[in-house]
N, C-alpha and C positions, 0 to 999 in steps of 0.2 A: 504494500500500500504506500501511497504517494505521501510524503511529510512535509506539510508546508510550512512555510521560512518566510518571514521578512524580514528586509534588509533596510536601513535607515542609515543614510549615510551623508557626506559630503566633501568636498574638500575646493582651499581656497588656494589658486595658481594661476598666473597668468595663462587668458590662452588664448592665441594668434587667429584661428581662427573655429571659431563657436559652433559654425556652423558643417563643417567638418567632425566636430565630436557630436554634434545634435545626429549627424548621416550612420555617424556608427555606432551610437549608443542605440538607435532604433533597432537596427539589423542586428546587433547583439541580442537585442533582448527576443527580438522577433522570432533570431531561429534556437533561443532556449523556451522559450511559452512563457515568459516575465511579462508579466503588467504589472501597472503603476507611474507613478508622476516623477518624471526626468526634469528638472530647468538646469540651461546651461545658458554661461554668461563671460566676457572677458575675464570676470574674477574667480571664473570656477564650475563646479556644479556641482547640485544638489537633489538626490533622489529618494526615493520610498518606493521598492518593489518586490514585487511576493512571488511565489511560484513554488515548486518544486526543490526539497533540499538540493538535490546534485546538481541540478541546474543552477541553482542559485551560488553555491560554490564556484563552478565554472566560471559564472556572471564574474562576480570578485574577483577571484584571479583574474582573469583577459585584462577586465576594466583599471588594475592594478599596473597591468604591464608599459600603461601608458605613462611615462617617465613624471607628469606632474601630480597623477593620481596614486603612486608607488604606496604614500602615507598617508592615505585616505584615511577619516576616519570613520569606521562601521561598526552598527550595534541590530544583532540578531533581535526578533521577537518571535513568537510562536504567531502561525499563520492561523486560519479557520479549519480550513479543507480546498482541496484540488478538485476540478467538475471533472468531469467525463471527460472534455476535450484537453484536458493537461493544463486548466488554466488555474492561477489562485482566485477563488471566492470573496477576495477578500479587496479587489480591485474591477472593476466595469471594464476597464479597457488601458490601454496605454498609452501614454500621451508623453513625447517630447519634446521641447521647445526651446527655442532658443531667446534670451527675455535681455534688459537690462542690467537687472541685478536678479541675482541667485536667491535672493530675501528681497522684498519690494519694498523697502525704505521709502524711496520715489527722490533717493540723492545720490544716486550712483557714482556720480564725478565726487562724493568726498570721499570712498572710500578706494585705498590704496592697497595691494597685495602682490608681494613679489613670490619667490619659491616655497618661503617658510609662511606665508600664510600671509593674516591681514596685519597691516601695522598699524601701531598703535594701539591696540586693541589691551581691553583690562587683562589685570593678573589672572591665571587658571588657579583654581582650587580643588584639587581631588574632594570624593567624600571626607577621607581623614581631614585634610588640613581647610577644610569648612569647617566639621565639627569642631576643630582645633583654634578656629579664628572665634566662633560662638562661644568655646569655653573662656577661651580668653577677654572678650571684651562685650561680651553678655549682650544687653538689649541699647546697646549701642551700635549694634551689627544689623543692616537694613535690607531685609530681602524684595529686591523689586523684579514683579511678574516681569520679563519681557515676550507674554505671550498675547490675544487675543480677550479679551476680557472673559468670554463667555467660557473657555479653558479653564479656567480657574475655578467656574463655579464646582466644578469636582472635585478639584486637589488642588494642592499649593501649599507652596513653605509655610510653617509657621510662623504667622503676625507679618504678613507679606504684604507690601504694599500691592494691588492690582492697579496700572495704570486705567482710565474708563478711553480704553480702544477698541474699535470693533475689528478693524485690520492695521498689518505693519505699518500702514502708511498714515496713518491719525499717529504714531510716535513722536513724529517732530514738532507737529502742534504741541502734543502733550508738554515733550522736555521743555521746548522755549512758553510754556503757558504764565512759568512762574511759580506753579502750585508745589515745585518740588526741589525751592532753591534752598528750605532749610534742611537738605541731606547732601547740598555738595561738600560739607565738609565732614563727613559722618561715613565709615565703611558701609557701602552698597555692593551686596551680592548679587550680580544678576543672573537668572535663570531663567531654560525654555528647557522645548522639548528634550531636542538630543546638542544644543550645543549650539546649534548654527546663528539662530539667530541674536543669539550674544555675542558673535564673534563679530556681528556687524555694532549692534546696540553698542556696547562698550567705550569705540573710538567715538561714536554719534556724543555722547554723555561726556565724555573727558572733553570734547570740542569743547562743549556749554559747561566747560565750568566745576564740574562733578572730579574732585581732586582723588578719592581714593573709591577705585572701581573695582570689584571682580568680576568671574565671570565661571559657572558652575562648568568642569572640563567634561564634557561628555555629556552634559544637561543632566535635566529629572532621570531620564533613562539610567546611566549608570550611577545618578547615587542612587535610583532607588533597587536596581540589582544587587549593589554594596548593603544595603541595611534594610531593605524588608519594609516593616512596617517598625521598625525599631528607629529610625532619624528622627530627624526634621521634617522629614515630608509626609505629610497628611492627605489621606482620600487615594482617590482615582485619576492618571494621566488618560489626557484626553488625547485621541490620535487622529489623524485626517485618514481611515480608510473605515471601512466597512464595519471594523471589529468598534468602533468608537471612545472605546474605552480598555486600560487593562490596567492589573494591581499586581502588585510587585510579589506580594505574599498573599494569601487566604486572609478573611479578616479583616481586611484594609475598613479603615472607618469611612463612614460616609456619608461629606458633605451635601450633597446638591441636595434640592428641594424640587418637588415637579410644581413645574407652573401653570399646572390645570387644577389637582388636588391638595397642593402644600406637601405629600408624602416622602420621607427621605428616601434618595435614588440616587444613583451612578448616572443613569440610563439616560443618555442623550440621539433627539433626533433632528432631522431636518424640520423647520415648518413646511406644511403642506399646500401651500399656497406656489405654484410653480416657478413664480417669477422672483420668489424672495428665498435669499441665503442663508436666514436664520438657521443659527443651531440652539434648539431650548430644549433644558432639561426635565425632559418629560417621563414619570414610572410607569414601570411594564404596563398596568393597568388602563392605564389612558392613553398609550401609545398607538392603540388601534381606534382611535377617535381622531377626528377633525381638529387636532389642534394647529392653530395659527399665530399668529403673531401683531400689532400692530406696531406703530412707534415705541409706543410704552410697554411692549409685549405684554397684548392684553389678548385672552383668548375666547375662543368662541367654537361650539359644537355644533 
């Protein structure tokens, strides 16, 4: 029987021409049966693809051989299931593309990335030497979401600041808004999924002023492989595929509220309205109802 794999990766390098790896990251993935979301950009790329272990393996390798992607950095998840046709369940289809930025900031011209990555960018913090900076200098240590707002309604650091964004690109309103000048001088942790998007956030924040920055190395993902439900991190990571959500250990506590009944839940969907991208966290229970969304995420059956 088929084991499916997802792979969650990235890596920052310059690259000459984008559209050249956009041609052969397809055809890779096309004649292993990978689906999933590829962006490629001069500063790199960025993917999330499932499939079949040994294909997936393969995937890595090949994708490896290419001299700027040697040091990629990749983190395994458990997939759904494989269908009949060889594909992962756990993606509609495959999409690669070639974009401006690999994370859509929407200021691609400030950031800079030579062989060893992006410059400027905050200090990296394993789980150890996080928990090691928290023990050390207690609630003086500032965890800022750098994900999505609606991500966090599931999980998130403890006493974490959520910035209120709905995508990457409401950030730089956010930073220059003002609302968050009194933690430029205060250690700020920042954290995402698996890493990437702090590797851009970071230098954005040290620009505006933010003196002592981190940056979680590997994201949610591997601290929360490192410590379970034993950390800092609380609830359910939210994921952009099919599976929506996953927990590190059994157990995990849980934040989210459904926004039809108030019921606590993990359990996040699309609204159903076709033209809107809402993601609301809705429990099992209500989930085969008409729920929607409005400005105020109000809903309606």
């Amino acid at each position: 029987m088929a084991v499916p794999k997802i792979l969650l990766y990235y890596a920052f390098t310059p690259l000459a021409d984008p559209e050249a790896i956009r041609l052969w990251q397809r055809d890779l993935c096309e004649s292993l049966n990978l689906r999933g979301r590829i962006l490629i950009s001069r500063h790199g790329i960025n993917g999330t693809v499932g499939g079949d272990l040994t294909n997936m393996k393969k995937y890595l390798r090949k994708t490896r051989e290419f001299a700027g992607f040697k040091e990629m950095d990749a983190k395994w998840s458990e997939g759904t299931s494989i269908d009949t046709e060889g594909f992962s369940t756990d993606f509609p289809r495959l999409s690669v593309k070639v974009r401006d930025e690999i994370v859509s900031f929407g200021v691609p011209d400030e950031i800079t990335v030579n062989e060893s990555g992006v410059i400027g960018g905050g200090a990296m913090l394993t789980a150890d030497s996080l928990d090691a900076l928290v023990a050390e200098r207690g609630d003086d240590v500032v965890f800022f979401d750098g994900r999505n707002a609606f991500e966090a309604e599931i999980g998130r650091f403890r006493g974490a600041i959520v910035p209120d964004v709905r995508t990457t690109h409401d950030f730089i309103a956010e930073l220059e808004s003002g609302k968050y000048d009194h933690l430029k001088d205060k250690p700020v942790v920042t954290y995402c999924t698996g890493g990437i998007r702090c590797e851009v956030l970071t230098p954005l924040m040290k620009a505006r002023g933010f003196s002592e920055v981190y940056q979680l190395d590997g994201g949610i993902v591997r601290y929360g492989e490192a410590r379970g439900n034993d950390g800092l991190w609380d609830g359910s990571l939210y994921v952009f595929d099919q599976r929506m959500s996953i927990d590190f250990a059994a157990g995990a506590a849980i934040l989210g509220t459904c926004v039809a009944c108030g019921n606590a839940t993990k359990h996040m969907m699309n609204c159903v309205e076709p033209a809107c991208r809402e993601q609301l966290v809705v429990c099992d229970g209500c989930s085969g109802k008409h729920v929607t969304c409005t400005e105020h995420v109000g809903i309606s059956f």
